[in-house]
C-alpha positions as CSV (number, residue, x, y, z in Angstrom):
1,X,84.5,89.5,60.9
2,X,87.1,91.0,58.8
3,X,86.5,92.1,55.3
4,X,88.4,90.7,52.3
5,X,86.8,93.2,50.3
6,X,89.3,95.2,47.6
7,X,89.4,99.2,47.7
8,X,90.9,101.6,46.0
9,X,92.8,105.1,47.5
10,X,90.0,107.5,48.4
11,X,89.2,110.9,47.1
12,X,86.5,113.1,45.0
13,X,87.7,111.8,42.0
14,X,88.8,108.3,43.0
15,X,86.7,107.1,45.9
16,X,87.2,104.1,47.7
17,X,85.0,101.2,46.0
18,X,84.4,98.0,48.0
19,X,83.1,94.8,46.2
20,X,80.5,92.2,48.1
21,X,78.0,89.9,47.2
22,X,74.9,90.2,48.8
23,X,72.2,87.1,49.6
24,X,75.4,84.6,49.1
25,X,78.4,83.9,52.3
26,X,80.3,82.4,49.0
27,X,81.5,84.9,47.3
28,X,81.0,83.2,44.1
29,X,77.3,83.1,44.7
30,X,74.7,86.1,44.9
31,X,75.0,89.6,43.4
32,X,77.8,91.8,43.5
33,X,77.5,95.1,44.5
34,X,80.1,98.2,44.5
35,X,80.3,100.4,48.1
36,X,81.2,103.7,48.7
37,X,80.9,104.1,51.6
38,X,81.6,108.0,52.0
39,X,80.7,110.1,48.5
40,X,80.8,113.3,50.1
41,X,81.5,115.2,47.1
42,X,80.8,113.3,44.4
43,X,78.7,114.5,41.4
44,X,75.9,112.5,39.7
45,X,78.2,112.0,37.0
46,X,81.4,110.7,38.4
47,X,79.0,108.6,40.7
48,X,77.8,107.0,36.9
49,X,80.9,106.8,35.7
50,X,82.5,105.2,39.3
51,X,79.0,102.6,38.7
52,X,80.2,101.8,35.0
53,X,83.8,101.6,36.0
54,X,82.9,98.6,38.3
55,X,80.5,97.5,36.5
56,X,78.3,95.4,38.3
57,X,74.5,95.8,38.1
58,X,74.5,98.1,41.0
59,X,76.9,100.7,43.0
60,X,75.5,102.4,46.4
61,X,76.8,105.5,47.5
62,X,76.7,106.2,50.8
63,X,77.1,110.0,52.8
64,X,77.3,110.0,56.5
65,X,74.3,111.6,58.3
66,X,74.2,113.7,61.0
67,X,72.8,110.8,63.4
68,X,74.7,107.7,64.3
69,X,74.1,104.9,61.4
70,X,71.9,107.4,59.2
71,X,73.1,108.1,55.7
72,X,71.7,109.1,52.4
73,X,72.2,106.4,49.5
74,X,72.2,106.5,46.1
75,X,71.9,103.8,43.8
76,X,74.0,103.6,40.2
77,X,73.8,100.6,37.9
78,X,76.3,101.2,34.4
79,X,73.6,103.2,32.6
80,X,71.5,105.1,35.0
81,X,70.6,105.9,38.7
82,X,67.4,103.8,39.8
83,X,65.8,105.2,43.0
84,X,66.4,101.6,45.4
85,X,68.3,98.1,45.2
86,X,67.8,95.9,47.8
87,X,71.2,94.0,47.2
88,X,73.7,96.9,47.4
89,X,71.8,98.1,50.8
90,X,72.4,94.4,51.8
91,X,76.0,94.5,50.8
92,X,76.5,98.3,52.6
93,X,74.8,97.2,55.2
94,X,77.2,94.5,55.8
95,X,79.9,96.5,55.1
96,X,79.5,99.5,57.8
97,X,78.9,96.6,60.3
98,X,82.0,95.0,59.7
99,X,83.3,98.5,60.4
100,X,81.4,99.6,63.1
101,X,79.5,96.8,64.0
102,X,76.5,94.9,64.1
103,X,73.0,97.0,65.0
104,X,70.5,100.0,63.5
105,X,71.2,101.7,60.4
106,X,69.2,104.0,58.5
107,X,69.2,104.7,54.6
108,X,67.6,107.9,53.2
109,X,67.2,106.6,49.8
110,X,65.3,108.6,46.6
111,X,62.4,105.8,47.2
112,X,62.2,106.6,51.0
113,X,63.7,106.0,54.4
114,X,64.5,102.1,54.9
115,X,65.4,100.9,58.3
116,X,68.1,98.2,58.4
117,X,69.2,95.8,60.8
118,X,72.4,93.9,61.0
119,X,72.9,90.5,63.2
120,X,75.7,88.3,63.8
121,X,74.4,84.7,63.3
122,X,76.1,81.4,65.5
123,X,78.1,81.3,62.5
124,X,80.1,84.4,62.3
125,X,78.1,85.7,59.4
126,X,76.8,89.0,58.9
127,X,73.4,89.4,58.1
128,X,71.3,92.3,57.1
129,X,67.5,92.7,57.0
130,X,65.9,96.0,55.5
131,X,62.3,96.8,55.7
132,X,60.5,98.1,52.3
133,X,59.1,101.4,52.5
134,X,55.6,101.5,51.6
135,X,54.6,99.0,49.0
136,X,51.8,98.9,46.4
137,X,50.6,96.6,43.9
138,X,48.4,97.8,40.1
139,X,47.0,96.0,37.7
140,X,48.5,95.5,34.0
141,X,46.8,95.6,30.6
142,X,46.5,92.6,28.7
143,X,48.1,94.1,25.7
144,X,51.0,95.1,27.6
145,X,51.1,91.8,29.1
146,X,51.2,90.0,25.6
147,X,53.6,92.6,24.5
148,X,56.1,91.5,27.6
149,X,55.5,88.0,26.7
150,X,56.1,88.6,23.1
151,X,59.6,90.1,24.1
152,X,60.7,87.3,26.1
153,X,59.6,84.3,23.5
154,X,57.0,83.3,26.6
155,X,53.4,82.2,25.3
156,X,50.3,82.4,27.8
157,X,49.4,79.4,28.0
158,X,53.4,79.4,30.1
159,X,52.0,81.1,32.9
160,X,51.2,80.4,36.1
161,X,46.8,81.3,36.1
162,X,47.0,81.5,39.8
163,X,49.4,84.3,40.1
164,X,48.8,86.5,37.4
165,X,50.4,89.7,36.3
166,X,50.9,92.8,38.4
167,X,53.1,95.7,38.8
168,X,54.8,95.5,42.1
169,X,55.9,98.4,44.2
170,X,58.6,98.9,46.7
171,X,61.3,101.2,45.9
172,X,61.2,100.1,42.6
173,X,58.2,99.1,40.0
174,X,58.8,95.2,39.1
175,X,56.5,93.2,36.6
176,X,55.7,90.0,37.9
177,X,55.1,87.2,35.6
178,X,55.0,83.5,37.2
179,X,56.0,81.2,35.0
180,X,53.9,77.4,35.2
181,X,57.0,74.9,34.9
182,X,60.7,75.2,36.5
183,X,61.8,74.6,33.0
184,X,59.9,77.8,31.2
185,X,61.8,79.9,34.1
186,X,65.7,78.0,33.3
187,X,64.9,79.2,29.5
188,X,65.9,82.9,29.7
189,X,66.2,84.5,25.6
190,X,65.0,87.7,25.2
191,X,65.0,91.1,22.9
192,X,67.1,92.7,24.9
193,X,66.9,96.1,23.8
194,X,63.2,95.7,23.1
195,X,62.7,94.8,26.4
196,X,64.5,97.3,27.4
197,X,62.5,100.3,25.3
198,X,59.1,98.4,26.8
199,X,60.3,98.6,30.3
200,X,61.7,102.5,30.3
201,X,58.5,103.5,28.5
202,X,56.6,101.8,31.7
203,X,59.3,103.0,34.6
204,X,59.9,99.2,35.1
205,X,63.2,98.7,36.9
206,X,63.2,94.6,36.5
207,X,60.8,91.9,35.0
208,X,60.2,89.7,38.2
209,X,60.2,85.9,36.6
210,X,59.0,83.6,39.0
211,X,58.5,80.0,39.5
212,X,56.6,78.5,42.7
213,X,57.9,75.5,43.8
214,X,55.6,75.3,47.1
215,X,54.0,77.5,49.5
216,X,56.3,79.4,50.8
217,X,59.2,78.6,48.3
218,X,60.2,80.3,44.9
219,X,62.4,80.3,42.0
220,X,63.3,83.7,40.5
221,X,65.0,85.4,37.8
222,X,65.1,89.4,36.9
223,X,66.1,90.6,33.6
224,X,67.2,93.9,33.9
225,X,68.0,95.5,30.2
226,X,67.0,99.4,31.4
227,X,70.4,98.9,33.7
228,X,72.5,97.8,30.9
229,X,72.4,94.0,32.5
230,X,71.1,91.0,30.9
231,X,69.9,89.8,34.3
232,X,70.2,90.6,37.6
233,X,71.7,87.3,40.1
234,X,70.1,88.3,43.2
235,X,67.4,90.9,43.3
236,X,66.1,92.3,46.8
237,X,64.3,95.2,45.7
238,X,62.3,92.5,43.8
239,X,61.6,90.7,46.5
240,X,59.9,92.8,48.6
241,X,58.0,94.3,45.8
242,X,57.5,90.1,45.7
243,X,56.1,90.1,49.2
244,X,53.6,92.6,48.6
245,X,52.2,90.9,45.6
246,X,51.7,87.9,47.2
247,X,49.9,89.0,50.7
248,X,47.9,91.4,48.0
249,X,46.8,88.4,45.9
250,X,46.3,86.8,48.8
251,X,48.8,83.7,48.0
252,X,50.4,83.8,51.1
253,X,48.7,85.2,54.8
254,X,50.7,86.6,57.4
255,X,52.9,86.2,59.4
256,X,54.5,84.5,56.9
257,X,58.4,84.1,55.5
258,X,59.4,82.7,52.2
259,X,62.4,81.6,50.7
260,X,63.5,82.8,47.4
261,X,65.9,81.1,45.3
262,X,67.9,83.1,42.5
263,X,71.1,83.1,40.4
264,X,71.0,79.1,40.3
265,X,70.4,79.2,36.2
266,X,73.6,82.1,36.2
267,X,75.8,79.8,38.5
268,X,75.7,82.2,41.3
269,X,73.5,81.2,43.6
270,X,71.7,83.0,46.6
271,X,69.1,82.9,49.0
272,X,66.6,85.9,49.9
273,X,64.6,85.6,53.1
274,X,61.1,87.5,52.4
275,X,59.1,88.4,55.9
276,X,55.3,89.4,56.0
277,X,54.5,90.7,59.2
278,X,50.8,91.2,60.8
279,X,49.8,94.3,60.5
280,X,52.2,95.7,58.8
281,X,52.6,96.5,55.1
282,X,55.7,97.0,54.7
283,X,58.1,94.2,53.7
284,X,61.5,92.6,55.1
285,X,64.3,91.2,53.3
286,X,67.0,89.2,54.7
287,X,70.4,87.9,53.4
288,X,74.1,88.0,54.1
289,X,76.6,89.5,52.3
290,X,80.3,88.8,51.9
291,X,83.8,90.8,50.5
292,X,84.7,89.7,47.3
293,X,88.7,89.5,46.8
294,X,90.9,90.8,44.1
């Protein structure tokens, strides 16, 4: 397959970004991400300012290991480094495999080490699947529940009473809130920078809004003020962090996979494959990832 993605010359101080959208094979659908896919050099700070310059809700920045397909990434939304994103690795993913081809990859992120692999489908269409590092799931306080709700113009009597709040853990710390009705979920309003100050008080990457439309089928949404976003199209740090809430409620049983649906109330639409495996905590996220063009 051969990238459409744009770049720009390479060097310390101009590296060479590549734009995809990950969970999407239209590049009008999913979630951008920027790539750099060699940041050798690059400071904290130019890798912010790179991040703000593209300005999508996340930038990865890849350095080459030592072993084949190992690198350390780093993560940069406009406003701050967050320590995973599940869509950039997609879209990297993606993006070395066009280059080097489909197989094993390994990224040493600031959450852990997260194994991805990278198939060809019948189709022609690169698709990645990284496994979470090791999740967790804690309980929230009521008032910081009503606070949340208070913020996004939800009432309590909105939510869902079988899946009720959590923090979700893996790679990043996600409130869940599931929302009763498809409609409460389309009608997104918030305080922004209220939000925003409740979430960095709590090391809350994204609120993870969520609608269950049957079993093994939901409808998401992830605001994400603390990255200088209104909300996030396609979310796979969420997911997984997802996953574990739902095998620790015990709302799903493994092996199980799920199909999540986000970016449909943005008009960029994408799917996110969620995998619970028997005896294994860890969670697997699956979606393709395409070059966006200038």
């Amino acid at each position: 397959m051969t990238s459409d993605a744009v770049s720009v010359p390479a060097s310390a101080a101009d590296p060479e970004v590549l734009r995809y959208t990950a969970f999407a094979t239209d590049p009008a659908g999913g979630n951008p991400a920027g790539v750099v896919l060699d940041a050798s050099g690059l400071s904290d700070e130019r890798m912010l300012a790179v991040a703000a310059e593209v300005g999508y809700s996340e930038s990865a920045f890849l350095i080459p290991g030592s072993a084949e397909g190992a690198y350390t990434v780093r993560y940069f939304s406009p406003l701050a480094e967050v320590p995973f994103c599940g869509h950039a690795t997609v879209a990297s993913a993606v993006a070395l495999a066009e280059r080097h081809g489909p197989g094993a990859y390994v990224f040493a992120t600031r959450a852990g080490e997260v194994p991805i692999e990278v198939e060809k489908d019948a189709d022609g269409v690169l698709r990645a699947t990284l496994t979470s590092v090791e999740p967790h799931v804690e309980g929230i306080g009521e008032a910081d529940v009503a606070e949340a709700l208070a913020l996004l113009g939800w009432s309590a009597d909105e939510l869902d009473a079988a899946l009720p709040p959590r923090v979700a853990f893996a790679g990043a710390r996600h409130l869940v809130l599931a929302a009763a009705t498809r409609d409460r979920l389309a009608r997104l309003d918030y305080d922004f920078d209220g939000l925003a100050a409740f979430m960095t008080a709590r090391d809350l990457v994204t609120l993870q809004l969520v609608w269950r439309e049957s079993r093994h089928v939901f409808h998401v949404r992830d605001p994400f003020p603390v990255g200088g976003v209104v909300e996030d199209p396609a979310t796979g740090a969420a997911a997984a962090a997802f996953g574990a809430y739902l095998r620790e409620r015990a709302a799903v049983t493994a092996p199980a996979t799920l199909t999540l649906h986000q970016g449909e109330d943005l008009g960029r639409p994408g799917v996110l494959r969620v995998e619970l495996r028997e005896g294994d905590s860890r969670v697997r996220v699956s979606g393709a990832a395409v070059g966006i063009a200038g």
